[in-house]
PLY file of the C-alpha trace (Angstrom):
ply
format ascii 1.0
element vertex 125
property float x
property float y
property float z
element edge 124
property int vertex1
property int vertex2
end_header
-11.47 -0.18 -32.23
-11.98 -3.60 -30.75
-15.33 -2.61 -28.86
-17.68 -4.80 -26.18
-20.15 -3.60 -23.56
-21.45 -5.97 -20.82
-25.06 -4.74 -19.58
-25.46 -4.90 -16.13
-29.48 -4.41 -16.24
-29.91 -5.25 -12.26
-27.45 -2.08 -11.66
-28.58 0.21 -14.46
-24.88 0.11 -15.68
-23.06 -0.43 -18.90
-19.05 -1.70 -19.05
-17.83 -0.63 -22.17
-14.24 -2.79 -22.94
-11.92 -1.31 -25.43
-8.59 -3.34 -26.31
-6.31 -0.90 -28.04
-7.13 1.62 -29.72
-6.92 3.95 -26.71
-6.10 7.32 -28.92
-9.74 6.69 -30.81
-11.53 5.85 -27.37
-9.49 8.99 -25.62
-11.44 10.93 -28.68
-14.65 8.99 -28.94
-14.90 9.57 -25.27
-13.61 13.11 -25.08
-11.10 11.83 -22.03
-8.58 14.13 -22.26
-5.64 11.79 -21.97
-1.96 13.40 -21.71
0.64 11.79 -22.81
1.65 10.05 -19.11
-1.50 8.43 -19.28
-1.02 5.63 -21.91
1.67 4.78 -19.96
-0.51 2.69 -17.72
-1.50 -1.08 -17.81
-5.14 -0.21 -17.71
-7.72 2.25 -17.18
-11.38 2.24 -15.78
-12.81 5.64 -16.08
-16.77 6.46 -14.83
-16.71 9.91 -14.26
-14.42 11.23 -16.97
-15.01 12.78 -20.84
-18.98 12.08 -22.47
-19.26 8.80 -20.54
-23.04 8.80 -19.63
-24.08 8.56 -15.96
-24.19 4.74 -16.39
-21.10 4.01 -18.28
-18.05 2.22 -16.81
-15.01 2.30 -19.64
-12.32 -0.27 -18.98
-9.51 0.38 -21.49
-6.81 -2.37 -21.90
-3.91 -3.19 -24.39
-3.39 -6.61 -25.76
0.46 -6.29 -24.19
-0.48 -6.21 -21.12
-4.36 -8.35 -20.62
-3.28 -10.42 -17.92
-5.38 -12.19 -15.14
-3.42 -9.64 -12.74
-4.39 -6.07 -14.87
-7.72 -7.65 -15.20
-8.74 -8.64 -11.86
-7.34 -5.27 -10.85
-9.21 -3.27 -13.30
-12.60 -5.46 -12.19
-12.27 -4.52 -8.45
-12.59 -0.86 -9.82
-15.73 -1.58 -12.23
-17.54 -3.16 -9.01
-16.43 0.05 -6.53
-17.36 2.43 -9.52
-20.48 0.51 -9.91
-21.21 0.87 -5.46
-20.19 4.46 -6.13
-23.14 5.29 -8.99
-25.67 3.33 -7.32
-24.56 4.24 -3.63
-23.77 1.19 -2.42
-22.18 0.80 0.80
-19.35 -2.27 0.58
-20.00 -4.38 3.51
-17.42 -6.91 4.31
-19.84 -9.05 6.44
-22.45 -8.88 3.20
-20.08 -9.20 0.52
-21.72 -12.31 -1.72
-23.55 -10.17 -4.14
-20.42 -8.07 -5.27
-18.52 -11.30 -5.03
-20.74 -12.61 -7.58
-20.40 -9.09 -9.76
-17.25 -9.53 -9.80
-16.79 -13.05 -10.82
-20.09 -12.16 -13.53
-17.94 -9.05 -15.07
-14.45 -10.86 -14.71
-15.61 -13.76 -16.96
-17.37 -11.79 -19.54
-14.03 -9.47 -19.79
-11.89 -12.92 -20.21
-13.96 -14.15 -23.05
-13.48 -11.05 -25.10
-10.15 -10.68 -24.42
-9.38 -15.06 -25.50
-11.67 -13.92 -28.30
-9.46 -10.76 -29.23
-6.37 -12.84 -28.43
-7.53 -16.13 -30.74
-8.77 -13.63 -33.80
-5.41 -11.42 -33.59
-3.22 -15.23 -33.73
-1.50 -13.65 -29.89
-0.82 -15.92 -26.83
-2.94 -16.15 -23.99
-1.31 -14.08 -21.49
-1.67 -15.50 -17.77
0 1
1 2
2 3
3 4
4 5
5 6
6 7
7 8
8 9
9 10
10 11
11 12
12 13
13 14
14 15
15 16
16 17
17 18
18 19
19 20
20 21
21 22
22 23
23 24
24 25
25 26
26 27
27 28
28 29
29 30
30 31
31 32
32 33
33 34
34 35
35 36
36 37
37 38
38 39
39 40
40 41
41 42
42 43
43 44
44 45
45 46
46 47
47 48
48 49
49 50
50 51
51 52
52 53
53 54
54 55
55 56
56 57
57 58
58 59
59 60
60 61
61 62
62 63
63 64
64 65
65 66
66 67
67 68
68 69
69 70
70 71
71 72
72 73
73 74
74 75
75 76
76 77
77 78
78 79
79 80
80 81
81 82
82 83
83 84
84 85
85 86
86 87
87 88
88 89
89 90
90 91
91 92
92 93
93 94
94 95
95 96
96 97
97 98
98 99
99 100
100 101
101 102
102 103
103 104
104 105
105 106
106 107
107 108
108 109
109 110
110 111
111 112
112 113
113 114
114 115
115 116
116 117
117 118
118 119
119 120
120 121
121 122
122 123
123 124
C-alpha cells in the first residue's frame, strides 16, 4: 500500500494518504466499505473504522489524483480537522485555515508527483 502521513503537531492531528490499495486500507482500517463505495474519486474518513481520535485518512487512486479531487478532498481534511479540535470557521478570520490548507495541499501533491514519477504515470492536472 503506497502509505504517507503528514503530522499536523500544532492541531494534534495525523493525515494518513493512501494511493490505491483501498481494499487493504478498507481492512487495515476496519472501514467497512460496500461495494458502491470504491466507486468514488476520493475519500476522507475521520470518524469511521479503528482510525484513532486524531487520524484524518484521505484515500485516493492514481486514475483519478487530480488538482480538482485533491483540493476537494483537502477542504474536508481542514473541516474534519475544525470538527476534532472544535474550531469554529470564521470567514472574517480565515488566514490560519487558509494556510492549513495550502500546508496539507502541497505535502499531498508531492507524494502524489512522487507516486506518479516512481510508477512511470503522467501528471494528471
Amino acid at each position: 500500500m503506497k502509505i504517507t502521513t503528514i503530522e499536523l503537531p500544532i492541531y494534534e492531528v495525523d493525515i494518513i494518504v493512501v494511493i490505491d490499495s483501498w481494499e487493504e486500507a478498507n481492512k487495515q482500517y476496519d472501514l467497512r466499505f460496500i461495494e458502491e463505495d470504491y466507486d468514488v474519486d476520493g475519500w476522507t474518513i475521520h470518524t469511521h473504522g479503528s482510525l484513532k481520535t486524531e487520524e484524518i485518512l484521505v484515500m485516493l487512486k492514481s486514475s483519478t489524483i487530480t488538482y480538482n479531487v485533491i483540493c476537494h478532498e483537502v477542504f474536508h481534511c481542514v473541516s474534519a480537522v475544525c470538527k476534532k479540535k472544535g474550531i469554529i470557521m470564521d470567514i472574517e478570520n480565515d488566514e490560519p485555515l487558509a494556510y492549513l490548507q495550502g500546508y496539507i495541499a502541497e505535502k499531498i501533491f508531492e507524494f502524489r508527483d512522487n507516486y506518479l514519477k516512481q510508477n512511470n504515470k503522467e501528471n494528471k492536472k
